[in-house]
C-alpha positions in Angstrom: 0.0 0.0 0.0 1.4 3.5 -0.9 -0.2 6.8 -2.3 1.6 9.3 -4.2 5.4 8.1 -4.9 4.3 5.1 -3.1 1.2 4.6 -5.3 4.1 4.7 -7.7 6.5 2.2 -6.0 3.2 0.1 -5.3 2.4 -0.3 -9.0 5.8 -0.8 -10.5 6.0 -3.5 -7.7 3.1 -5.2 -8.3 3.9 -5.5 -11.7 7.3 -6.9 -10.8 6.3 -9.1 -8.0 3.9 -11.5 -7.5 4.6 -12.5 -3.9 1.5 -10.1 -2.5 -2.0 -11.1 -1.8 -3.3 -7.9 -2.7 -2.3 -4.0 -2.6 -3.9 -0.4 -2.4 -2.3 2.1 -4.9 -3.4 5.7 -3.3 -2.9 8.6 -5.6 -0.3 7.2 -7.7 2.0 8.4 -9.9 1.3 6.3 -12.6 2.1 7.1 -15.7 5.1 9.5 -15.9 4.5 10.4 -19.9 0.9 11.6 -19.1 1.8 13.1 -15.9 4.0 15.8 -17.5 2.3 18.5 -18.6 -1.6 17.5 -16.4 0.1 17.8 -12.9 0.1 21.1 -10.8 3.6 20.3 -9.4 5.4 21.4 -13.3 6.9 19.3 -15.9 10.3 19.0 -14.2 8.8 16.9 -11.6 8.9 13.7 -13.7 12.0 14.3 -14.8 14.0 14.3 -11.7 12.6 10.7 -10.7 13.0 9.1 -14.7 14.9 11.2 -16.2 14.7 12.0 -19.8 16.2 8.5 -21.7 13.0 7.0 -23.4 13.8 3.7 -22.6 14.8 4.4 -18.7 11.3 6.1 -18.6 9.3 3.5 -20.0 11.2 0.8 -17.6 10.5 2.6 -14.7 7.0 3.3 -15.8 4.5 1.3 -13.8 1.5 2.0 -16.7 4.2 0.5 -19.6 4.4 -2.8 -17.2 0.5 -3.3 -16.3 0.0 -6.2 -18.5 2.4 -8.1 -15.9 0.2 -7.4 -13.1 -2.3 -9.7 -11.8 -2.3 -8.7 -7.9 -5.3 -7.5 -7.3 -5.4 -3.9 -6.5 -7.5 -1.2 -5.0 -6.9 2.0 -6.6 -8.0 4.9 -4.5 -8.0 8.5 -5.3 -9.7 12.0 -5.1 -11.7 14.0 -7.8 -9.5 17.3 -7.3 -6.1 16.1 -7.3 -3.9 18.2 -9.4 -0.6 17.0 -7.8 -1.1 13.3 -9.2 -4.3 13.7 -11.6 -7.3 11.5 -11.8 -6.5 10.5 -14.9 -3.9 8.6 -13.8 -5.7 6.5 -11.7 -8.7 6.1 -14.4 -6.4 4.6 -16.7 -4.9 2.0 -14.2 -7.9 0.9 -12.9 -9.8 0.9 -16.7 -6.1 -1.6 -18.3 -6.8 -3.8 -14.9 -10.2 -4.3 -15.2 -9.5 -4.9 -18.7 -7.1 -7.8 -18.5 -8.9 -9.3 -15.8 -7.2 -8.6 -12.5 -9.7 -7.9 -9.6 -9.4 -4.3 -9.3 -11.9 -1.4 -7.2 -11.3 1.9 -7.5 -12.9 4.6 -4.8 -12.8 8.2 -5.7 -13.5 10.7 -3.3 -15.4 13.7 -4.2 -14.5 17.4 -3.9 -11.1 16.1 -2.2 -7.6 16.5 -3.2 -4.0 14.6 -3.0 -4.1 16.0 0.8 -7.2 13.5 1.5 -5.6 11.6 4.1 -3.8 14.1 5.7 -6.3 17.5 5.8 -9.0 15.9 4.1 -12.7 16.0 5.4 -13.0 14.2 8.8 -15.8 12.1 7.3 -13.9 11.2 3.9 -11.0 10.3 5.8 -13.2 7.7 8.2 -14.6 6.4 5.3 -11.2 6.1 3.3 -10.1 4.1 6.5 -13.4 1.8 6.3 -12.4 0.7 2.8 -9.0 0.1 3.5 -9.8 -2.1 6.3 -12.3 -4.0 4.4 -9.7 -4.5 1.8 -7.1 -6.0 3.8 -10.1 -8.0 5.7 -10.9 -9.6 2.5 -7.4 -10.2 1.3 -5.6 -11.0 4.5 -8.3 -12.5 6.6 -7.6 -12.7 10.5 -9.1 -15.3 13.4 -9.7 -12.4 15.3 -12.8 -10.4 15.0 -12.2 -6.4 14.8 -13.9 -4.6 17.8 -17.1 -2.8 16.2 -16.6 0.7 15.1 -18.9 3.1 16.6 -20.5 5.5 14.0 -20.7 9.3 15.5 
């Protein structure tokens, strides 16, 4: 599980590594090409993590390498993200879906790459309720979870 750069490191591992029962990939950077030019933080951004060589970008591109993923994966991400746009998590979710690996994506409305950090208190509670369902249905436990109470 990761968002932003670790939405990133998520997908490219994912699609590397088969070893994981599932994963969450939070406001990712996913596709470095698409990124330049639609994010808020400027086109140098990219850049500095994949430099400029063609070939070096597209190997460190997680979206170039999604036909090796089959992990399934829970993309989450919110509707006003300029930093990492939603695009990007849109198209990873649609080529997952498309070649068959379980996929869900959750998209939070009026929120934006800060969502888990100064989001809304109620977005964040729920973003929280969906991870834990995740994992719970990935990585069952013998233990039951106390009840949350709903205030």
């Amino acid at each position: 599980m990761g968002g932003s750069y670790g939405g990133y490191l998520t997908a490219w591992t994912i699609a590397h590594d088969h070893r994981f029962e599932a994963a969450i990939v939070e406001r990712g950077y996913l596709d470095p090409p698409s990124f330049v030019g639609s994010s808020d933080i400027g086109w140098f951004f990219s850049e500095a993590y994949t430099g400029t060589d063609p070939a070096r970008v597209e190997a460190q591109n997680p979206f170039a390498k999604i036909g090796q993923v089959r992990t399934p994966a829970f993309v989450i991400h919110s509707e006003e993200d300029l930093r990492c746009p939603i695009e990007q998590a849109q198209r990873y979710y649609t080529a997952l879906k498309k070649q068959g690996v379980e996929t869900e994506m959750l998209v939070f409305p009026g929120e934006t790459h800060e969502l888990s950090r100064s989001g809304s208190p109620w977005h964040r509670r729920q973003r929280f309720d969906h991870i834990l369902r995740w994992w719970a249905r990935y990585l069952p436990t013998n233990a039951n979870p106390p009840a949350m109470a709903v205030r």
